[in-house]
C-alpha positions as CSV (number, residue, x, y, z in Angstrom):
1,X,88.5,68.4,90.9
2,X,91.6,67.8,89.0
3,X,93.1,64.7,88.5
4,X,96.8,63.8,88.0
5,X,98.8,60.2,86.6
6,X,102.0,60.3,88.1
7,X,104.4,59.5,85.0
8,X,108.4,58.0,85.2
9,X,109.8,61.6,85.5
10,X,107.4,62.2,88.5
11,X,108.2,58.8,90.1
12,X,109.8,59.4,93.6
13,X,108.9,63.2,94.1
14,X,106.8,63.7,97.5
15,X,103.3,64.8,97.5
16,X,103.6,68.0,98.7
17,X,106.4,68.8,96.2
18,X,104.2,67.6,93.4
19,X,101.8,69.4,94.3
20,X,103.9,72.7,94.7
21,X,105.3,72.2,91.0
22,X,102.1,71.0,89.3
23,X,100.1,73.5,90.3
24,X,101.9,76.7,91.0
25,X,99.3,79.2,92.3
26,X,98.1,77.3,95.2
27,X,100.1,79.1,98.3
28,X,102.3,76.5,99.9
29,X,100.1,76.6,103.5
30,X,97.6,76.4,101.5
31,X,98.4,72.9,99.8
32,X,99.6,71.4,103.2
33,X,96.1,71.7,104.4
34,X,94.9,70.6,102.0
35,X,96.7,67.9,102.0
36,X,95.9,67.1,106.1
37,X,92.1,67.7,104.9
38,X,92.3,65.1,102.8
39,X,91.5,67.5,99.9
40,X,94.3,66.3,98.2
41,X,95.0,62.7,97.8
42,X,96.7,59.9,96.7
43,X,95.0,56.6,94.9
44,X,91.7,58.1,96.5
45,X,93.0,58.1,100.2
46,X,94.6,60.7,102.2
47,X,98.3,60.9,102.2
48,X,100.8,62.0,104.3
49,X,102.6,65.1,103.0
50,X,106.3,63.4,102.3
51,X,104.7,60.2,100.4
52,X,106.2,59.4,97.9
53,X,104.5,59.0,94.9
54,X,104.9,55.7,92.2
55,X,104.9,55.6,88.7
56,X,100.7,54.8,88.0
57,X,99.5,56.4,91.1
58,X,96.9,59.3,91.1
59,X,96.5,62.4,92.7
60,X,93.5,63.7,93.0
61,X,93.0,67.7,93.7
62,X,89.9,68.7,95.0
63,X,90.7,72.9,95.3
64,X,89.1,75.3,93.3
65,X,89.2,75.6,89.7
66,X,91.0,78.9,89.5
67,X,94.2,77.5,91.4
68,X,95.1,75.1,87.7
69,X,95.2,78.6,85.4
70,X,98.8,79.6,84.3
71,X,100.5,81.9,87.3
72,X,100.7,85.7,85.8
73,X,99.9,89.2,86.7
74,X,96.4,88.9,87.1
75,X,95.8,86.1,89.3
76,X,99.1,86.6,91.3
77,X,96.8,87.3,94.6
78,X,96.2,83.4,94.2
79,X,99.4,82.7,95.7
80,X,99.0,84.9,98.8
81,X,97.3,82.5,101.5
82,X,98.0,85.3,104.3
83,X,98.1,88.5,103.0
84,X,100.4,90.8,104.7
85,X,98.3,94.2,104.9
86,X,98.4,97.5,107.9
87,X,94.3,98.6,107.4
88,X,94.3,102.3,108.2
89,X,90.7,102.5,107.4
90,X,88.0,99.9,105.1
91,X,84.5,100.6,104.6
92,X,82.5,98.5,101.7
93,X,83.8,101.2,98.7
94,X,87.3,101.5,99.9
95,X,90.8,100.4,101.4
96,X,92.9,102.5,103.0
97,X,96.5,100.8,103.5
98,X,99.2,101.9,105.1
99,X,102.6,101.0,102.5
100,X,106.0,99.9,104.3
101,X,109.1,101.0,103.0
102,X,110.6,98.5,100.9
103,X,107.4,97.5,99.4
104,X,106.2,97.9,95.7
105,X,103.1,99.3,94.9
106,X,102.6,97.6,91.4
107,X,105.1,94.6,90.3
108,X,108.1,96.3,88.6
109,X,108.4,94.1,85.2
110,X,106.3,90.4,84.7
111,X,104.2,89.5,88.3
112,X,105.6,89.9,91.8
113,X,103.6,88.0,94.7
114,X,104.7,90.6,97.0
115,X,103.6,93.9,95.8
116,X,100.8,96.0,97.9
117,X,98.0,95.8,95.0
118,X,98.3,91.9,94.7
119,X,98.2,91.5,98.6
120,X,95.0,94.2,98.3
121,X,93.5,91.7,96.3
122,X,94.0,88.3,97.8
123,X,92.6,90.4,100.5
124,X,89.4,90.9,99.1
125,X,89.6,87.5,97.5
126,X,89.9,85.8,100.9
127,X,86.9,88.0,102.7
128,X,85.1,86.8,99.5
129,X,83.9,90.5,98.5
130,X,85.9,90.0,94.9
131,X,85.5,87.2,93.0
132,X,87.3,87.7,89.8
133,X,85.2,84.9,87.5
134,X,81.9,86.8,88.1
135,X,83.5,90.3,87.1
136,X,83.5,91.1,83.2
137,X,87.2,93.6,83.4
138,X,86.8,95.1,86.8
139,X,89.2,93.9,89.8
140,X,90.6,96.0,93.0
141,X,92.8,98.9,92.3
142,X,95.2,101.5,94.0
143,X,94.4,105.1,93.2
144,X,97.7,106.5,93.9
145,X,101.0,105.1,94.1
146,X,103.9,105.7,96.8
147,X,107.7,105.1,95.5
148,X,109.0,101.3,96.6
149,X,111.0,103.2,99.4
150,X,108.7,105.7,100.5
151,X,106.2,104.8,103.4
152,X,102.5,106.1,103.6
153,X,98.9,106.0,102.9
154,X,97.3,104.3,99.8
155,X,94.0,104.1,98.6
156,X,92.8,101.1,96.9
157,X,89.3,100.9,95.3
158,X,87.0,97.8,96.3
159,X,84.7,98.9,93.3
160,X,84.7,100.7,89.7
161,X,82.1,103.4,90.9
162,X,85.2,103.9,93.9
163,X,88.1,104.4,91.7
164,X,86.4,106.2,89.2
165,X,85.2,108.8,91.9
166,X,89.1,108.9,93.5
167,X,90.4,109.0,90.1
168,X,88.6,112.2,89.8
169,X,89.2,113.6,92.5
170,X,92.7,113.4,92.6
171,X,92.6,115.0,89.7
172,X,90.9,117.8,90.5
173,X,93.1,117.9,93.9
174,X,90.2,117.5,95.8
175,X,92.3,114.8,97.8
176,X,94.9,116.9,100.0
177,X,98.3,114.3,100.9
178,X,100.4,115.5,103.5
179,X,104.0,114.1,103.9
180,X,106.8,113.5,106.6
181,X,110.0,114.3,106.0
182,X,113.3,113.9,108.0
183,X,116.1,116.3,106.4
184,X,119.4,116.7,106.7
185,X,119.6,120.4,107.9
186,X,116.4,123.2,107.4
187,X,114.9,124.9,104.6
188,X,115.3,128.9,104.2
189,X,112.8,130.0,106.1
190,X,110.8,127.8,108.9
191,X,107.8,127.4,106.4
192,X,106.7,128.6,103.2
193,X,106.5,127.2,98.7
194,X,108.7,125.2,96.7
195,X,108.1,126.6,93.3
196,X,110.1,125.3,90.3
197,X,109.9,123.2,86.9
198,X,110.5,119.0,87.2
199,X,112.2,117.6,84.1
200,X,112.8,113.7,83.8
201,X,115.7,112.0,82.9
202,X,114.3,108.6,81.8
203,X,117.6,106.8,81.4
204,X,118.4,107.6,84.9
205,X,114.5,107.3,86.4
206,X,115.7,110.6,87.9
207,X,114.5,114.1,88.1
208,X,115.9,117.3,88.1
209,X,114.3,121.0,89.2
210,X,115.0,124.0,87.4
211,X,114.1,127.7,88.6
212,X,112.6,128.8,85.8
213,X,110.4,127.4,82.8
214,X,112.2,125.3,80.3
215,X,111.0,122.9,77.2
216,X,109.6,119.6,78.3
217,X,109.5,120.4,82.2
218,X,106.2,120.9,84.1
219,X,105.6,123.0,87.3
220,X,105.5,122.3,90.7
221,X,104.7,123.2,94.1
222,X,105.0,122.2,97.4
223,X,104.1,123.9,100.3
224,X,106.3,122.6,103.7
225,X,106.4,124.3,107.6
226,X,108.7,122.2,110.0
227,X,107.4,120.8,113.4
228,X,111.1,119.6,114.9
229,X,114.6,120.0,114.5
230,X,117.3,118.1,116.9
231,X,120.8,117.5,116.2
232,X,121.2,119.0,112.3
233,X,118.0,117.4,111.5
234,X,114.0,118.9,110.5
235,X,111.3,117.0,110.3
236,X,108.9,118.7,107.4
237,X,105.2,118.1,107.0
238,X,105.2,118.6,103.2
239,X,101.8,119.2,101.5
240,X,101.7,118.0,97.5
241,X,99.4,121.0,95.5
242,X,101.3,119.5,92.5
243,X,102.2,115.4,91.6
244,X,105.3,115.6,89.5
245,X,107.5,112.2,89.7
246,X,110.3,112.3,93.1
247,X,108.8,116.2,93.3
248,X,109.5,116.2,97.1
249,X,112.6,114.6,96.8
250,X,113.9,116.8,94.3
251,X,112.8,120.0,95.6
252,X,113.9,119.3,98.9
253,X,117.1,118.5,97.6
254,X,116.9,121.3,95.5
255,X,116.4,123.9,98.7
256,X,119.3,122.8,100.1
257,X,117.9,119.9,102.8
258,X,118.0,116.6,101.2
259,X,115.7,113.8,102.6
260,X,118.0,111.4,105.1
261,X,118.3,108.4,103.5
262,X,117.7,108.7,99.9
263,X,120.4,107.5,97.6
264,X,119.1,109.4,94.6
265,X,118.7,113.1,95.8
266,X,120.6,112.9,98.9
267,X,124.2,113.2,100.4
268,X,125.9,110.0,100.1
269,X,128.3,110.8,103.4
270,X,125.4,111.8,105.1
271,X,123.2,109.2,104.8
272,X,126.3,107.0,105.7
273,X,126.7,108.8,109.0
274,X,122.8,108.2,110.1
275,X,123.1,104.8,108.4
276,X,119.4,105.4,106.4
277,X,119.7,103.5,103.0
278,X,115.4,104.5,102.5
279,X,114.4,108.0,101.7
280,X,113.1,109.1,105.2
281,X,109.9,109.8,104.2
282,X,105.9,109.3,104.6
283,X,102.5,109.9,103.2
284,X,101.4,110.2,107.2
285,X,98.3,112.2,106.3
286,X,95.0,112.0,103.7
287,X,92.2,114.6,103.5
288,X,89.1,114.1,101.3
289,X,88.5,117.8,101.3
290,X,85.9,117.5,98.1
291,X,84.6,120.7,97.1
292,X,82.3,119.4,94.3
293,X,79.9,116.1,94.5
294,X,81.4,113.1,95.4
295,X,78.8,110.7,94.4
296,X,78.9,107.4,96.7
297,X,81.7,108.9,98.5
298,X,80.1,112.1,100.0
299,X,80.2,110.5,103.3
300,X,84.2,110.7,103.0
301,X,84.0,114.9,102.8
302,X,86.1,116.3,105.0
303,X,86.9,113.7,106.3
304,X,90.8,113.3,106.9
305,X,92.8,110.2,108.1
306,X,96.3,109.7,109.5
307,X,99.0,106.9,110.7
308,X,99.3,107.6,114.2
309,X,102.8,106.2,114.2
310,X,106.1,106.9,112.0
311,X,109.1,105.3,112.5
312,X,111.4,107.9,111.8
313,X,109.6,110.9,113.3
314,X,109.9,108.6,116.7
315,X,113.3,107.5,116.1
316,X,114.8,110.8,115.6
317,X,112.2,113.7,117.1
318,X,111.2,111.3,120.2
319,X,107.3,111.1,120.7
320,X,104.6,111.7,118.5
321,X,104.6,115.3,117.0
């Protein structure tokens, strides 16, 4: 319990309000029930929410401890009362979350309440399976990362033994990821490699593809085979054997069938024409195919999950493919 003396400058604010700015954690929905629970109240009696408060009166704060710490990146899952999350697939090692469009993986500079790994850990937080003041460093984790406007399947580890394991594996591209992507136009041939070197340009956070081997670029490869084409568009099931930064992007783009939608890689007119202002473009399919031990996980081999629906692929190719 926490207990506040409501001074001249606070003198007139209601409850609820001084609540919000006094303790900044504790979700809005949150402090309103609290406050019709009588878990919050004023001069030792409930309150209604738009009281307002006199110089001399107390407010008393019975919530837990954790909500009075100073709001930054690592508590940010405070905030989150209902955590917005699509659950592809949970067990007690592992999250498997399906990422909108639009939505950051890890905040993007300082804390963001709205990225996927905070709302993986209020989550967690909520169900009561992670409690962050009885962990020494360890708290919930993704083990790959989709870009903001790019839609698909993320892992997030539950436990260190988890992401250590995933970690590894990814590595050692035990973990196959499969991709949807809507193009403008086809590729040369109807399946087959994208070979070439990825160089970054970090001023622009963009990357370019060259044909042959060049100072500071790094391979990659990507192997694609189309499933649909209607009206000047593909859709491509692209498989990553490489994880260069925007490598399907570029290399599609690169072939000569940019993704719909993407503003960095694509045609401008084009993407104007479909009105797509999001690369068109999904991480629709996840395969543990370990070849080596997998430790707590080797009840995940070969075992392979997938998001039954894609916006896109039914907006433009009609029924699931």
């Amino acid at each position: 319990m926490k207990q506040f003396t409501i001074q001249k400058n606070d003198a007139g604010a209601r409850l609820d309000r001084f609540v919000s700015k006094s303790v900044p954690l504790l979700p809005p929905a949150l402090a309103q029930k609290y406050i019709r629970l009588k878990r919050i109240k004023r001069n030792g009696r409930g309150s209604k929410r738009d009281a307002r408060l006199e110089p001399g009166d107390t407010v008393e704060m019975y919530i837990n401890d954790e909500f009075f710490e100073t709001p930054g990146e690592n508590n940010a899952f405070l905030r989150i009362h209902d955590p917005v999350l699509s659950i592809v697939y949970e067990d007690e090692n592992l999250l498997l979350l399906d990422k909108k469009a639009g939505v950051l993986s890890h905040p993007d500079g300082g804390f963001d309440y709205s990225t996927l790994i905070v709302r993986a850990q209020a989550y967690l937080y909520q169900k009561r399976e992670w409690d962050p003041r009885k962990e020494n460093s360890f708290a919930p984790a993704l083990c790959n990362r989709i870009d903001r406007n790019t839609s698909g399947i993320v892992i997030a580890a539950k436990t260190a033994e988890a992401l250590r394991i995933i970690n590894d594996k990814i590595k050692a591209r035990e973990i196959d990821k499969y991709y949807l992507a809507a193009v403008a136009g086809a590729p040369p041939a109807s399946s087959g490699l994208l070979e070439g070197w990825i160089f970054k340009d970090a001023s622009k956070n963009q990357v370019f593809v060259s044909d042959g081997a060049r100072p500071g670029a790094s391979y990659a490869a990507t192997e694609y085979r189309a499933i649909a084409s209607l009206g000047g568009l593909t859709l491509l099931e692209c498989k990553l054997l490489t994880g260069r930064t925007h490598q399907i992007r570029a290399q599609l783009a690169h072939a000569g069938c940019a993704i719909l939608g993407d503003g960095k890689y694509g045609s401008e007119r084009t993407n104007r024409k479909y009105g797509e202002h999001r690369q068109l473009l999904c991480s629709y399919r996840l395969a543990f195919s370990f070849k080596t031990d997998a430790g707590a996980l080797e009840y995940l081999k070969n075992r392979e999950f997938k998001l039954e629906h894609v916006d896109f692929r039914e907006k433009y190719f009609g029924r699931r493919r």
